[in-house]
DSSP file (Angstrom, degrees, kcal/mol; ACC not computed):
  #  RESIDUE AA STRUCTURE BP1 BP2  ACC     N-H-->O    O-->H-N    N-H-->O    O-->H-N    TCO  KAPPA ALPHA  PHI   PSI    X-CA   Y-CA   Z-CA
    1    1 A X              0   0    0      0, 0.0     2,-0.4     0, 0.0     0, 0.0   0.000 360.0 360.0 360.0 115.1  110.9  117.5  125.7
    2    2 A X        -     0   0    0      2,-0.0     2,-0.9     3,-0.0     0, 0.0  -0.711 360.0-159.7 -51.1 102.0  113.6  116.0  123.0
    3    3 A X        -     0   0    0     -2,-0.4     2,-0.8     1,-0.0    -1,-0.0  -0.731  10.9-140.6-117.1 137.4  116.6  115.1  123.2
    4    4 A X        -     0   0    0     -2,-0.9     2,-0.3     1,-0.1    -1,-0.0  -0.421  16.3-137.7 -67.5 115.7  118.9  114.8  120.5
    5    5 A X        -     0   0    0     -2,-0.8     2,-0.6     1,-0.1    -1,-0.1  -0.552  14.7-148.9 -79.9 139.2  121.2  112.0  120.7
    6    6 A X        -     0   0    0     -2,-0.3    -1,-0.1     2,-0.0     2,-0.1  -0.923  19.2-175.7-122.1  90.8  124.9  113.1  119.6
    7    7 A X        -     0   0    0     -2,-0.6     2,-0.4     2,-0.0     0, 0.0  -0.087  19.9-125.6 -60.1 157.7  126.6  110.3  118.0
    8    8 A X    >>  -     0   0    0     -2,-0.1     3,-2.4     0, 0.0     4,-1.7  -0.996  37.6-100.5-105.0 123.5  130.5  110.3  116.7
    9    9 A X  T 34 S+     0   0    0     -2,-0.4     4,-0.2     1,-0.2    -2,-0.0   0.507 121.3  47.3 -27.8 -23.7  131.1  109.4  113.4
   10   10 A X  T 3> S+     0   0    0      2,-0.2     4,-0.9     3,-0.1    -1,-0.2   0.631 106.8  60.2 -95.9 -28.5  132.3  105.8  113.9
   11   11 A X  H X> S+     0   0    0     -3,-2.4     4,-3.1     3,-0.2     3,-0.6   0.947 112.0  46.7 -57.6 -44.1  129.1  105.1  116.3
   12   12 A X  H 3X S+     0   0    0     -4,-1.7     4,-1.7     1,-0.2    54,-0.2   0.873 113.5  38.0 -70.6 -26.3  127.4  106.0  113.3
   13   13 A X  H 34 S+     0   0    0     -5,-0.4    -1,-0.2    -4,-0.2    -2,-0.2   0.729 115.2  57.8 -74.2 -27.2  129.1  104.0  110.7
   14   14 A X  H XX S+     0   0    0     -4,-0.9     3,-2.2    -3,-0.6     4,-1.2   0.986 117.4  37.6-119.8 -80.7  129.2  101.1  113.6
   15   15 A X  H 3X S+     0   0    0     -4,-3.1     4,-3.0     1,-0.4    -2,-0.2   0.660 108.0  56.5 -57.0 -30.4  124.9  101.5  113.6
   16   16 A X  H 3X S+     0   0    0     -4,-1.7     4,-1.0    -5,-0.3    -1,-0.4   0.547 111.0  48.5 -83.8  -1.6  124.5  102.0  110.3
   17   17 A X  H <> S+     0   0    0     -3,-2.2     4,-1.1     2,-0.2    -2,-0.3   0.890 112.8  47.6 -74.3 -49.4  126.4   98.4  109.9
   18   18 A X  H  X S+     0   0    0     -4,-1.2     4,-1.2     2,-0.2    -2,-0.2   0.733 111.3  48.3 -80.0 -48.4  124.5   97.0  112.2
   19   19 A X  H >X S+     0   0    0     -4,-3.0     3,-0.8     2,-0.2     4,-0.8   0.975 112.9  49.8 -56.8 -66.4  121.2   98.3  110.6
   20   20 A X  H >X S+     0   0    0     -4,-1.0     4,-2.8     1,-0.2     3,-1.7   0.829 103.6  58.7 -12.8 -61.0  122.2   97.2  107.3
   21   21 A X  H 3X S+     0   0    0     -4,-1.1     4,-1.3     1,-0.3    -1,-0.2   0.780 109.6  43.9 -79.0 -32.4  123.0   93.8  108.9
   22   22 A X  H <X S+     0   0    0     -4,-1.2     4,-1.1    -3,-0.8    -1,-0.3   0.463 109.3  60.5 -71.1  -5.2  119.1   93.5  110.1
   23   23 A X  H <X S+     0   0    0     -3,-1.7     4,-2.3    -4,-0.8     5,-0.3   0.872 106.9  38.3 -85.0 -61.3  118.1   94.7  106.8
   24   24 A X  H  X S+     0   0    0     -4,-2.8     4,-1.5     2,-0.3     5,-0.3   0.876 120.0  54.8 -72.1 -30.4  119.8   91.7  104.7
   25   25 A X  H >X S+     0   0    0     -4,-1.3     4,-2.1    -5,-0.3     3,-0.9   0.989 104.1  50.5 -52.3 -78.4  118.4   89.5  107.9
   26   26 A X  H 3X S+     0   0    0     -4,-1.1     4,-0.6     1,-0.3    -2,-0.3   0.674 118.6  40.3 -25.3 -38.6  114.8   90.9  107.3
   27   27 A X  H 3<>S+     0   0    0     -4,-2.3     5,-1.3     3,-0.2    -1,-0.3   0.771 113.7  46.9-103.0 -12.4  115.2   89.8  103.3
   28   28 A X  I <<>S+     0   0    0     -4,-1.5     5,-1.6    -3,-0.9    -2,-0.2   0.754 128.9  29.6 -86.8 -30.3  116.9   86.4  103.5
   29   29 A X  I  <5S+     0   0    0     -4,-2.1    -3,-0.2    -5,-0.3    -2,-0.1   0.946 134.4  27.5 -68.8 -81.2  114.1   85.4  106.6
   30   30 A X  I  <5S+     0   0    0     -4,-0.6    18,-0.2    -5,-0.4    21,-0.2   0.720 131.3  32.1 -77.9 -31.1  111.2   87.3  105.7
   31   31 A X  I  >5S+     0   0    0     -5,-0.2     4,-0.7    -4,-0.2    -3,-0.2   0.898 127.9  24.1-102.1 -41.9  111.5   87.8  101.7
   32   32 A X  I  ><S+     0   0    0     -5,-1.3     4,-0.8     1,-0.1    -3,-0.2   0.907 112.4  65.1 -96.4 -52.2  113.4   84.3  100.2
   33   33 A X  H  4<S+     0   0    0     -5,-1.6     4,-0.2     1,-0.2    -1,-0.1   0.665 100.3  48.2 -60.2  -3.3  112.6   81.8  102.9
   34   34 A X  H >4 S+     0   0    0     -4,-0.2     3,-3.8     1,-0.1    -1,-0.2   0.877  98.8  77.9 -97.1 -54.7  108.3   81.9  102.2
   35   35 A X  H 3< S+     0   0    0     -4,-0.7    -2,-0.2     1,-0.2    -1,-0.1   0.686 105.1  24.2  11.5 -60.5  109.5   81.4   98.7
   36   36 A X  T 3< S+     0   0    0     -4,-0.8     2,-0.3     2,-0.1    -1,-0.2   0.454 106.3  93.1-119.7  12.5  110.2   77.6   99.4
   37   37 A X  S <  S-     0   0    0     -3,-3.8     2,-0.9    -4,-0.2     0, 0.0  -0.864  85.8-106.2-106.7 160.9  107.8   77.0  102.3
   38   38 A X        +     0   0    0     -2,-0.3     2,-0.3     1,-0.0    -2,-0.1  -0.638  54.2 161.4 -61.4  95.2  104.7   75.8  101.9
   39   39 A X        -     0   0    0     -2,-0.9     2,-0.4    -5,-0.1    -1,-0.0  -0.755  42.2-115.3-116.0 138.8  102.2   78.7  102.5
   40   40 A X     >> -     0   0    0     -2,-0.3     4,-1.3     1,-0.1     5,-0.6  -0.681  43.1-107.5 -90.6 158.6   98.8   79.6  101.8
   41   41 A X  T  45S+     0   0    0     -2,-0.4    -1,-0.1     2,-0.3     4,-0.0   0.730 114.5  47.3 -56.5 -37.2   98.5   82.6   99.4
   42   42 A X  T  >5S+     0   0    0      2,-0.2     4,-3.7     3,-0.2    -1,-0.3   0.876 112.7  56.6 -70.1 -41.7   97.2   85.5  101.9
   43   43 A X  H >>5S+     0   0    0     -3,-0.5     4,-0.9     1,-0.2     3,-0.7   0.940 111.2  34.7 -74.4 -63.7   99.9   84.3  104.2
   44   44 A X  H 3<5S+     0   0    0     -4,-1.3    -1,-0.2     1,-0.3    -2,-0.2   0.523 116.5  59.3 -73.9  -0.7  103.0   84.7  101.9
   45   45 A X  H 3><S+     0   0    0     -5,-0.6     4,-2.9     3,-0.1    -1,-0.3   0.966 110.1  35.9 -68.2 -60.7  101.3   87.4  100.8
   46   46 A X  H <X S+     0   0    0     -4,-3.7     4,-0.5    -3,-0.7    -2,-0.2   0.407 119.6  52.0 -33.9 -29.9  101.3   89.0  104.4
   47   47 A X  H >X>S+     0   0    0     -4,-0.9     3,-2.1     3,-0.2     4,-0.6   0.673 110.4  47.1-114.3 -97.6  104.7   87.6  105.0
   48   48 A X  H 3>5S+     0   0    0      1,-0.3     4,-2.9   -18,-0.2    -2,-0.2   0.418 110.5  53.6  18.3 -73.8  106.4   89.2  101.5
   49   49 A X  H 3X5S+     0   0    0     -4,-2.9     4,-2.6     1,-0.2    -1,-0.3   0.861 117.2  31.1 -51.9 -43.2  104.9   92.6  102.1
   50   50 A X  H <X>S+     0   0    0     -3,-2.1     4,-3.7    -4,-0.5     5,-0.5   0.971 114.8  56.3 -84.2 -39.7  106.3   93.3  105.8
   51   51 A X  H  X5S+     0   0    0     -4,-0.6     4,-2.6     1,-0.2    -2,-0.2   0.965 118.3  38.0 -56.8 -34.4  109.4   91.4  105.5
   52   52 A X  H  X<S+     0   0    0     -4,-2.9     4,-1.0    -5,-0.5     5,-0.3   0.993 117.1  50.1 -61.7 -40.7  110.0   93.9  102.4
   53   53 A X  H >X5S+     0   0    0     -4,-2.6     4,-3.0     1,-0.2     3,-1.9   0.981 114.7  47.4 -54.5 -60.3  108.4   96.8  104.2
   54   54 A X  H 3X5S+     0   0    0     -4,-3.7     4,-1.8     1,-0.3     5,-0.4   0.929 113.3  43.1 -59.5 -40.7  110.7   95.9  107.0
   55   55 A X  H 3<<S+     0   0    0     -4,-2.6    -1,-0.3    -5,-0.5    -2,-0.2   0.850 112.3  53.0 -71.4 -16.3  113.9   95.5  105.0
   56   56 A X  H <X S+     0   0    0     -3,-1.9     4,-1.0    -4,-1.0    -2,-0.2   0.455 114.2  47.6-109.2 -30.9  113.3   98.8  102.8
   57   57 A X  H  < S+     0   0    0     -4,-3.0    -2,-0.2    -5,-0.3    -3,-0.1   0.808 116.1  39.9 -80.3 -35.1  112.8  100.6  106.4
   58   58 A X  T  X S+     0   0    0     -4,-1.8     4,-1.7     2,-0.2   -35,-0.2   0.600 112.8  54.0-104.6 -23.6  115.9   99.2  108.0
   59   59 A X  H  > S+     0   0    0     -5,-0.4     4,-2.1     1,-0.3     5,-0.3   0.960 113.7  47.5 -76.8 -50.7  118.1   99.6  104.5
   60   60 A X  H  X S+     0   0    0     -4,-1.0     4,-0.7     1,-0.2     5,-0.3   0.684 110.1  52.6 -78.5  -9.6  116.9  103.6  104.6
   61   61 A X  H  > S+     0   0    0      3,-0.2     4,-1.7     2,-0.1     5,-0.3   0.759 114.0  43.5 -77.3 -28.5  117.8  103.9  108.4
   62   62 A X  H  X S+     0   0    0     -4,-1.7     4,-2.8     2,-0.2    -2,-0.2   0.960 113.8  46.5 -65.7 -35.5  121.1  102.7  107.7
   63   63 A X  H  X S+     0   0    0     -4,-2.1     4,-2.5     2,-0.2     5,-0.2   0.768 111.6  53.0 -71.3 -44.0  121.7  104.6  104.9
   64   64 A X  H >X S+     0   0    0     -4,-0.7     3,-1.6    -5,-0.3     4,-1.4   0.985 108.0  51.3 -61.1 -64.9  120.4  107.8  106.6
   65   65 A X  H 3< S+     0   0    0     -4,-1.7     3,-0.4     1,-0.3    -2,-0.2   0.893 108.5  49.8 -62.2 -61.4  122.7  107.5  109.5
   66   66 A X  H 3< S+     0   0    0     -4,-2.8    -1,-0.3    -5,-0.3    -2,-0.2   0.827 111.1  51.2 -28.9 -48.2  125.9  107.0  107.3
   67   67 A X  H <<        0   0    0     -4,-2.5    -1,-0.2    -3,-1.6    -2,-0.2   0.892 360.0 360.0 -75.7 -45.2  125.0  110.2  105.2
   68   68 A X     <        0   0    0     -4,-1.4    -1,-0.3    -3,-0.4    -2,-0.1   0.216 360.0 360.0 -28.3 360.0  124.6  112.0  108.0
């Protein structure tokens, strides 16, 4: 059994900030910082793909919940 959580329009605006704000965390960590460390290729490969995954995931939750 589901239940739908029933938000108010400024909880949602207030999460989807908040999501946002783990999205641009998730690319400034995960996406520029292996950039300028010293990494071996599989790993900043590895690190690239999920930090993007993860920022591309977090950018479309935010974005959903606003539209909503």
């Amino acid at each position: 059994m589901t239940r739908k959580l029933k938000l108010s329009k400024g909880q949602k605006e207030r999460l989807s900030e908040i999501f946002g704000n783990v999205a641009v965390a998730w690319f400034s960590a995960g996406v520029i910082t292996p950039l300028f460390i010293p990494l071996g290729t599989v790993d900043l490969t590895l690190a690239l793909v999920i930090s993007f995954t993860m920022t591309v995931s977090f950018t479309t939750l935010s974005l959903t919940l606003i539209e909503g």
